[in-house]
Backbone as numpy.savetxt, mean C-alpha at the origin, in Angstrom:
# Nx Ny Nz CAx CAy CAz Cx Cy Cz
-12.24 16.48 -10.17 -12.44 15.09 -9.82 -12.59 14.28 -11.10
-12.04 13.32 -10.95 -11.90 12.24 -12.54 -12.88 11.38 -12.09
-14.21 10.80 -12.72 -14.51 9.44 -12.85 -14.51 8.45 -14.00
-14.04 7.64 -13.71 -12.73 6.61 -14.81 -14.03 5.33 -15.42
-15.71 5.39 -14.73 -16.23 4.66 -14.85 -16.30 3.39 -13.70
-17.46 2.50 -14.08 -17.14 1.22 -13.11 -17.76 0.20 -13.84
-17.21 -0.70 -13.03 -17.75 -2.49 -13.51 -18.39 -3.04 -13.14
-19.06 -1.97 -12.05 -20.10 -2.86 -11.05 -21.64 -2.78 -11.73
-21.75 -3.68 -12.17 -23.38 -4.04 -12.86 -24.28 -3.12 -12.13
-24.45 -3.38 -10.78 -25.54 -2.85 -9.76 -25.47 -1.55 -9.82
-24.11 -0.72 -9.98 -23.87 0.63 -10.19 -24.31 1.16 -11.85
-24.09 0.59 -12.61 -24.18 0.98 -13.90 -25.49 0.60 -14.41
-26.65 -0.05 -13.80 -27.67 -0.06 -14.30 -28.84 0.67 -13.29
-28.27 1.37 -12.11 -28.83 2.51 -10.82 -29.30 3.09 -11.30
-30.64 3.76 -11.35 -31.33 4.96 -11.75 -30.22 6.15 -11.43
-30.39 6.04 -10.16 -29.60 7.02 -9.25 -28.50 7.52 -8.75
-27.45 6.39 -10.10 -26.15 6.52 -10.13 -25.60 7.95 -10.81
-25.60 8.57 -10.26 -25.08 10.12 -10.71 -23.33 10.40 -11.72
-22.65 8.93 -11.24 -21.72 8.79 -11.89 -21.58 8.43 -13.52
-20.17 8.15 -13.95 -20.29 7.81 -15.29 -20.92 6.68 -15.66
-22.01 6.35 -16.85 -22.44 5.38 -16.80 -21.69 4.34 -18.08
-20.41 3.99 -17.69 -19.73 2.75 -18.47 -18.64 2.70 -17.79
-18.26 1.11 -18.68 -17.49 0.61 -18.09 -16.13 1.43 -17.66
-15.20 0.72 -16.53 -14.03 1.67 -16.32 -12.96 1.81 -17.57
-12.67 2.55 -17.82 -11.46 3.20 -18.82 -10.06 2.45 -18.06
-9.39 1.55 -19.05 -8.14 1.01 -18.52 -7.08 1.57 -19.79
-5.45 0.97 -19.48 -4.80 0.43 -20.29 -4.23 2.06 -20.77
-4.40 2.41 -22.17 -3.26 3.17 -22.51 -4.61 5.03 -22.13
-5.48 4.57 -23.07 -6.64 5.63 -22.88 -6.72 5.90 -21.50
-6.98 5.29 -20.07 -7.00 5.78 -18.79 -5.40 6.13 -18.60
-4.12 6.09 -18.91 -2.91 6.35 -18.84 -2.74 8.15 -19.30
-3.76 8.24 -20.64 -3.66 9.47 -21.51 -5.18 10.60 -20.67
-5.91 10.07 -20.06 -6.76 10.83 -19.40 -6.19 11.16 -17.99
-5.40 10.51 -16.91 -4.78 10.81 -16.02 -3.77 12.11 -17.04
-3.18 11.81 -17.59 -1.86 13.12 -18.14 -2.29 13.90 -18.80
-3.75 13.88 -19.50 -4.67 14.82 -19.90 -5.01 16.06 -18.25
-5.59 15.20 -17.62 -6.15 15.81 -16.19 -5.10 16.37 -15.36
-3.94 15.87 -15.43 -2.84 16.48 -14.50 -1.71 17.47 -15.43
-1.97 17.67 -16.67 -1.51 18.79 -16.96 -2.37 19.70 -16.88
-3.63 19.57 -17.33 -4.64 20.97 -17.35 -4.33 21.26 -16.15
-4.86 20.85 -15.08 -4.81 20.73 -13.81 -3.57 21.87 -13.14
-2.81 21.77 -13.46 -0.85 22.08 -13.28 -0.87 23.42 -13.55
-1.64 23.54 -15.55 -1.49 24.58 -15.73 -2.34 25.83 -15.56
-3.57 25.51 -14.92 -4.42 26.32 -14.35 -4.23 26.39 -13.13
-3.86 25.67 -12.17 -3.26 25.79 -11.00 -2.08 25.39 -10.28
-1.19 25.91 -10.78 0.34 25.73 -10.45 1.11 24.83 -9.53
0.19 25.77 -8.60 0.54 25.30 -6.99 -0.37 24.58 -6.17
-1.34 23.40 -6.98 -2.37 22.70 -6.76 -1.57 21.30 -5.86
-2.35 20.81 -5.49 -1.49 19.57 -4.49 -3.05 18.83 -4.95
-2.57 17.45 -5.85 -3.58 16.65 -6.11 -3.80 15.33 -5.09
-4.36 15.12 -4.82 -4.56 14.16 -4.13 -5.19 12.56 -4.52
-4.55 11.37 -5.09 -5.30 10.16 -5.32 -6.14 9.80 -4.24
-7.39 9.13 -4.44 -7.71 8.33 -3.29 -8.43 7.32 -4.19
-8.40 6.13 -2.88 -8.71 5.07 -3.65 -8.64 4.73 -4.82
-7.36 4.94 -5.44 -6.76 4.47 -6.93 -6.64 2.58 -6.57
-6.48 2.28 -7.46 -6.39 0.43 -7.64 -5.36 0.21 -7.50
-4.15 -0.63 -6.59 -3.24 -0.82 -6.22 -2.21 -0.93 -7.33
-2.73 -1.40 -8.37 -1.75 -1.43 -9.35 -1.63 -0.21 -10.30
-2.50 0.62 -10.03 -2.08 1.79 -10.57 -1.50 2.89 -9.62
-1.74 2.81 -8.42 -1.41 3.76 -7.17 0.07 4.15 -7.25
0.23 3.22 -7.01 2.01 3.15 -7.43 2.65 3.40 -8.70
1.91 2.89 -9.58 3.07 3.35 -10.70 2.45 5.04 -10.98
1.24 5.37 -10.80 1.27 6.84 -10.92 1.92 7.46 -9.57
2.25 7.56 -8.45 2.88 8.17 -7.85 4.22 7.93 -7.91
4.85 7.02 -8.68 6.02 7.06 -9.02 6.65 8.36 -10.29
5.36 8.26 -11.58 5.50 8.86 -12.82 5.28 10.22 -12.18
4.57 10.52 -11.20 4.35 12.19 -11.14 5.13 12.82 -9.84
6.06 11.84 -9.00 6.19 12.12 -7.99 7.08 13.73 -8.20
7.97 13.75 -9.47 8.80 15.02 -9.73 8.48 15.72 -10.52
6.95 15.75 -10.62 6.55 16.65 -11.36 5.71 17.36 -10.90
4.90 16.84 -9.81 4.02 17.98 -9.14 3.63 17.73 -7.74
3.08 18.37 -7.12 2.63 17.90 -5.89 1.74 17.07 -5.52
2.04 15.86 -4.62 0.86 15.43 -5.14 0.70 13.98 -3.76
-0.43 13.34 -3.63 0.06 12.20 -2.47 -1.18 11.01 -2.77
-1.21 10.08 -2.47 -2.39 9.07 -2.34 -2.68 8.76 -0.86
-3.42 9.04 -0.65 -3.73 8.93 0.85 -3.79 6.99 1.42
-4.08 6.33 0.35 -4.19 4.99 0.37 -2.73 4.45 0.89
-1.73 4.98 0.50 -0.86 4.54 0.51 -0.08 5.90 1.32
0.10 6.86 1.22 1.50 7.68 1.77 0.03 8.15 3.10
-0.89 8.40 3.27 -1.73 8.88 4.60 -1.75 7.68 5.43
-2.28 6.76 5.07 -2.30 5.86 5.88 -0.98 5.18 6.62
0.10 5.25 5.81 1.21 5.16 5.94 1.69 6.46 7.08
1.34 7.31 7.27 2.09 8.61 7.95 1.06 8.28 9.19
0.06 8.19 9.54 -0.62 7.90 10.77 -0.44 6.41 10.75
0.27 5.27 10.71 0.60 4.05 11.45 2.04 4.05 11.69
2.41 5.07 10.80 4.37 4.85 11.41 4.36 6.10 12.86
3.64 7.17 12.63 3.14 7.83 14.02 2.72 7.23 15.43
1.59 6.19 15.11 0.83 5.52 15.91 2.03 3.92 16.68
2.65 3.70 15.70 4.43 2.94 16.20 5.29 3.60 17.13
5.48 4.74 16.51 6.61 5.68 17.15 5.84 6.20 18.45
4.91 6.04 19.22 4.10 6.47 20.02 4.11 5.27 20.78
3.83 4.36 20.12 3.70 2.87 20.91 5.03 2.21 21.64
5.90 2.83 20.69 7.94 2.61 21.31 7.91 3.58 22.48
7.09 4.58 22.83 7.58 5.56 23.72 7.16 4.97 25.13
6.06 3.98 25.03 5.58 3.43 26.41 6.49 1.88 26.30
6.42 1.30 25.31 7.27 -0.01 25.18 8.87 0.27 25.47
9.18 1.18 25.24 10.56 0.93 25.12 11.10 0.40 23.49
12.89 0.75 23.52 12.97 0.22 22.43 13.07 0.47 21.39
13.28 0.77 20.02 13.74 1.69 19.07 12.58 0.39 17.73
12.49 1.57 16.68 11.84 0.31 15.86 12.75 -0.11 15.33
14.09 -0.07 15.06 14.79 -1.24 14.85 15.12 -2.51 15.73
14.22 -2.53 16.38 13.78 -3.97 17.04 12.76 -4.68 17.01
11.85 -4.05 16.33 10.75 -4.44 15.66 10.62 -5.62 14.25
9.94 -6.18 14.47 9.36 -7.28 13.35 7.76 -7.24 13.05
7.64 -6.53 11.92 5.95 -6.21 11.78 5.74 -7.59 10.69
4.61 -7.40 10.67 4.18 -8.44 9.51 2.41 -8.23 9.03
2.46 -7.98 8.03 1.32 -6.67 7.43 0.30 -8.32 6.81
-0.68 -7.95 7.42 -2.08 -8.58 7.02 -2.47 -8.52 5.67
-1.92 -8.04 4.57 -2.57 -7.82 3.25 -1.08 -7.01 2.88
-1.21 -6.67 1.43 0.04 -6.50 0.62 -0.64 -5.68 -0.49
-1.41 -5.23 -0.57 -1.91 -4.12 -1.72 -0.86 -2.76 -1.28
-1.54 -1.78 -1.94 -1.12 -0.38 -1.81 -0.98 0.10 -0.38
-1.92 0.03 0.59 -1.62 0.27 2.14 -0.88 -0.12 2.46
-0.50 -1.71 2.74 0.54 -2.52 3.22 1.96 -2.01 2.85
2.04 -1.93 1.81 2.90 -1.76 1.17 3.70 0.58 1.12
2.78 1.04 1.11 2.88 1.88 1.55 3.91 1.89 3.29
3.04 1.67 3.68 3.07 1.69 5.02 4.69 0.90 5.37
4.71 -0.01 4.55 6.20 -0.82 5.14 7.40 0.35 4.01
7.34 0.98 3.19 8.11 1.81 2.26 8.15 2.97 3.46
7.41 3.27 4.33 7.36 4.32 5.28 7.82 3.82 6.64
8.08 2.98 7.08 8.68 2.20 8.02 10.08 2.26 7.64
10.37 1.92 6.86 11.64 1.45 5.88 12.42 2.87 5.69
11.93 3.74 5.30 12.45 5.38 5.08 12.68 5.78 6.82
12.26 5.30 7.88 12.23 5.48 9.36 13.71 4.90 9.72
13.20 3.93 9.40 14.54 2.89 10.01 16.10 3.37 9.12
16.28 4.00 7.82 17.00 4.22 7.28 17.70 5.92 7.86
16.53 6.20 7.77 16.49 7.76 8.29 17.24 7.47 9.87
17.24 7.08 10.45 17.64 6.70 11.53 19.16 5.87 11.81
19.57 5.40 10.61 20.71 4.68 10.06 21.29 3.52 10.00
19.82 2.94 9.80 20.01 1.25 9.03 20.10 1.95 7.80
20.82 0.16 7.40 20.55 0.16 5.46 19.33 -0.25 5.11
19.03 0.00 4.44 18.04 -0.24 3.72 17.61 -1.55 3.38
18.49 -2.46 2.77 18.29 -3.68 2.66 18.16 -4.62 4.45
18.52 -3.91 5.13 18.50 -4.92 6.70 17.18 -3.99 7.35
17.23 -2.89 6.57 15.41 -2.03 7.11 14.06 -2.86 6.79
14.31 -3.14 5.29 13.27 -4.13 4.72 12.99 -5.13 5.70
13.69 -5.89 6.10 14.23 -7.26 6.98 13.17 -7.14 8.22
12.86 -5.80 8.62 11.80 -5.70 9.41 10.26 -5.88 9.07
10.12 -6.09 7.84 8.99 -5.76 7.28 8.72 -7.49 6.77
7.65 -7.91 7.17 7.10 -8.96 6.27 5.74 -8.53 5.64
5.04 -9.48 4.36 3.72 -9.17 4.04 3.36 -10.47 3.96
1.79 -10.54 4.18 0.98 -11.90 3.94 -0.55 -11.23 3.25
-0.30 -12.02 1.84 -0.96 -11.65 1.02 -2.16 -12.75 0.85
-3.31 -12.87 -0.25 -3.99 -13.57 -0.46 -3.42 -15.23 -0.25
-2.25 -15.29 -0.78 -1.49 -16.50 -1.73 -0.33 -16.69 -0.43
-0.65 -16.30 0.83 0.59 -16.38 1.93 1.45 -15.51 2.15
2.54 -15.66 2.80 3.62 -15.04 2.76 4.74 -14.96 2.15
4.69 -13.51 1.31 5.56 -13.10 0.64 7.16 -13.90 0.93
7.32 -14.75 -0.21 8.71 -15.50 -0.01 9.35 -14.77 -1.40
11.00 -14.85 -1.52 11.68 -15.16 -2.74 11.23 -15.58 -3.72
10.92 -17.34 -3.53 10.16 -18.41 -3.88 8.97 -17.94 -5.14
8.16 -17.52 -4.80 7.11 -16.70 -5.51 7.36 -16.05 -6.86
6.40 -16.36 -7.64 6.70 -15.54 -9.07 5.33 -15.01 -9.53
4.41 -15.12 -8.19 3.20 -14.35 -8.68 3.55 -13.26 -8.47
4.43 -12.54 -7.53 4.55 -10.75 -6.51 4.48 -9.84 -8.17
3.92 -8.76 -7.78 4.04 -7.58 -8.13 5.28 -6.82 -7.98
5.85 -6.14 -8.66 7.39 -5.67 -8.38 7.27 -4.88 -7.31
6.31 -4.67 -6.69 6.20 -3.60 -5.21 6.42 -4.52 -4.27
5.74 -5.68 -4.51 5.77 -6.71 -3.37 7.31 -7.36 -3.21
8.04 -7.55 -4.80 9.20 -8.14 -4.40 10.42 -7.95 -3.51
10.41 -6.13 -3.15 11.55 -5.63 -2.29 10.87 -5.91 -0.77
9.97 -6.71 -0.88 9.81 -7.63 1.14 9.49 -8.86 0.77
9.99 -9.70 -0.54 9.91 -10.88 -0.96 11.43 -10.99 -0.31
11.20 -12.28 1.19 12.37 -12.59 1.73 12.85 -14.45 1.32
13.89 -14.22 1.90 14.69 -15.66 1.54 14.29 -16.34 2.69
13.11 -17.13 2.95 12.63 -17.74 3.82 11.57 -18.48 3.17
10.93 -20.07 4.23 10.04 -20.53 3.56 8.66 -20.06 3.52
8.10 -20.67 2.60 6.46 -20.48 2.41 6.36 -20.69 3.55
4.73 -20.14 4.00 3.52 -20.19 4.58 2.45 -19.85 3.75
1.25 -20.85 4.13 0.39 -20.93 3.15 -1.03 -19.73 3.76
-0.97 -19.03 4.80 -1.50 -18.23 5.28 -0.85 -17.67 6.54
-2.50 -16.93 7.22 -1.50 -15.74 8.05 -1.24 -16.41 9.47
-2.36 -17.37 9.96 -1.35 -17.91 11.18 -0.25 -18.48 11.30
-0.13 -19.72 10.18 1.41 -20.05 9.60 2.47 -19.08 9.94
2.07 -17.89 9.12 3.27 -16.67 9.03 3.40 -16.34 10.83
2.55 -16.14 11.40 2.34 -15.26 12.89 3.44 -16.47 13.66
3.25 -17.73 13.70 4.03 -19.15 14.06 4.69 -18.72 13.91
5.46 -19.22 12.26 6.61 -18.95 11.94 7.55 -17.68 12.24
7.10 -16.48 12.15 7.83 -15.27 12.55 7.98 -14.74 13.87
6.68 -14.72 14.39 6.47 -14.29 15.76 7.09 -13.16 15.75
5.77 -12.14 15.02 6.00 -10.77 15.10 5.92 -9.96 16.30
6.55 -8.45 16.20 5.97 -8.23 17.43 5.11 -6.98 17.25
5.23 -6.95 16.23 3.71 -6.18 15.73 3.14 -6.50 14.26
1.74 -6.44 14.72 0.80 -7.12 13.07 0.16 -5.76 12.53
0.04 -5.43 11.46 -0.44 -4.56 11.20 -1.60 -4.92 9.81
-2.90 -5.38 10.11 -3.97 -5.34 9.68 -4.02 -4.29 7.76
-4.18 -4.33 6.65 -4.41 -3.68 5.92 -5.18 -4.29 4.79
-5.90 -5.64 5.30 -6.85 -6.42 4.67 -8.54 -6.28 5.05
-8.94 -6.31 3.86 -10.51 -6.29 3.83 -10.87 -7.86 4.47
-10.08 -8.24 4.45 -10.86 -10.68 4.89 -11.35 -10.18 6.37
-12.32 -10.53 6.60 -12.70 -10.63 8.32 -12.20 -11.84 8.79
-12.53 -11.79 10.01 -11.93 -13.17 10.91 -10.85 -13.70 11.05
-9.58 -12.97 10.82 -8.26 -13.10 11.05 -7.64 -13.10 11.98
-7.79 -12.45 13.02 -7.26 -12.07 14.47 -8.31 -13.31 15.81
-8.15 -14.11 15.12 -8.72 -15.19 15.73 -7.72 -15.06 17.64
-7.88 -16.08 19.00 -7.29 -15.39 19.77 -6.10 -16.42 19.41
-5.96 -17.65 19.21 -4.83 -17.83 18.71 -3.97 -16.82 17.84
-4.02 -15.95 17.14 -3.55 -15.11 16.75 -2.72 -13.77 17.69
């Protein structure tokens, strides 16, 4: 188990904090302690299957990209959660009727889950024999800052392959209006969203 440190004041000045006591390790040094930890790791146990959890969205991804062909390995944030909601879909088509390429989801938050989860939707619908680019097309996200448009030059390069050619909305009922999904899929910490207008 790696602890990378934290930033949380309340944690780092705890009697009883059993963890590391400083700040978190970023940047090139937390880059060289992950590839420190996953070679030892590799070479003492070969056939080890590592598991991320709760990595920071912006690192989730680019390390399961860098190690995906090199060892075994999954983030549950993103590829678990993702494998029990594309399950919990494909279950929900069996009483609805209907194939999920008739589906229009539109994901409550856009971090690593969200985003996960629509890359696993997307591998469904392809696997099944859409393209890929008209698979995406099923997928919207609504992030802090609205819904993921073209438009946008804040996205993260994860966010940009469901950055669509459509207008803003400045939040998530806007988006729910405007799209009229026919499924929402929740992957935000904000309470009070699912208002019944919603």
């Amino acid at each position: 188990m790696l602890d990378m440190g934290t930033n949380n004041e309340t944690l780092l000045n705890d009697p009883y904090n059993v963890g590391l006591r400083r700040r978190r390790v970023i940047g090139q040094a937390y880059d060289e302690l992950i590839e420190e930890f996953i070679t030892a790791v590799h070479e003492v146990f070969p056939n080890v299957m590592i598991q991320f959890e709760d990595f920071a969205s912006h690192n989730a991804s680019r390390l399961l990209e860098r190690y995906r062909n090199r060892i075994c390995m999954f983030n549950d944030d993103i590829q678990g959660t993702a494998s029990v909601v594309l399950a919990g879909l494909l279950s929900a088509l069996r009483i609805k009727g209907g194939s999920l390429a008739d589906e229009r989801f539109l994901f409550l938050g856009a971090g690593g889950a969200g985003i996960g989860i629509a890359d696993l939707i997307v591998c469904a619908l392809v696997s099944s024999g859409m393209d890929e680019v008209d698979a995406r097309k099923c997928c919207w996200l609504v992030d802090s800052q609205g819904l993921v448009v073209e438009s946008r030059t804040d996205l993260f390069p994860q966010k940009r392959f469901y950055a669509h050619d459509y207008e803003a909305a400045g939040d998530f009922i806007s988006a729910v209006r405007m799209l009229r999904p026919t499924g929402i899929i929740s992957v935000s910490v904000s309470g009070g969203a699912f208002t019944p207008e919603v």
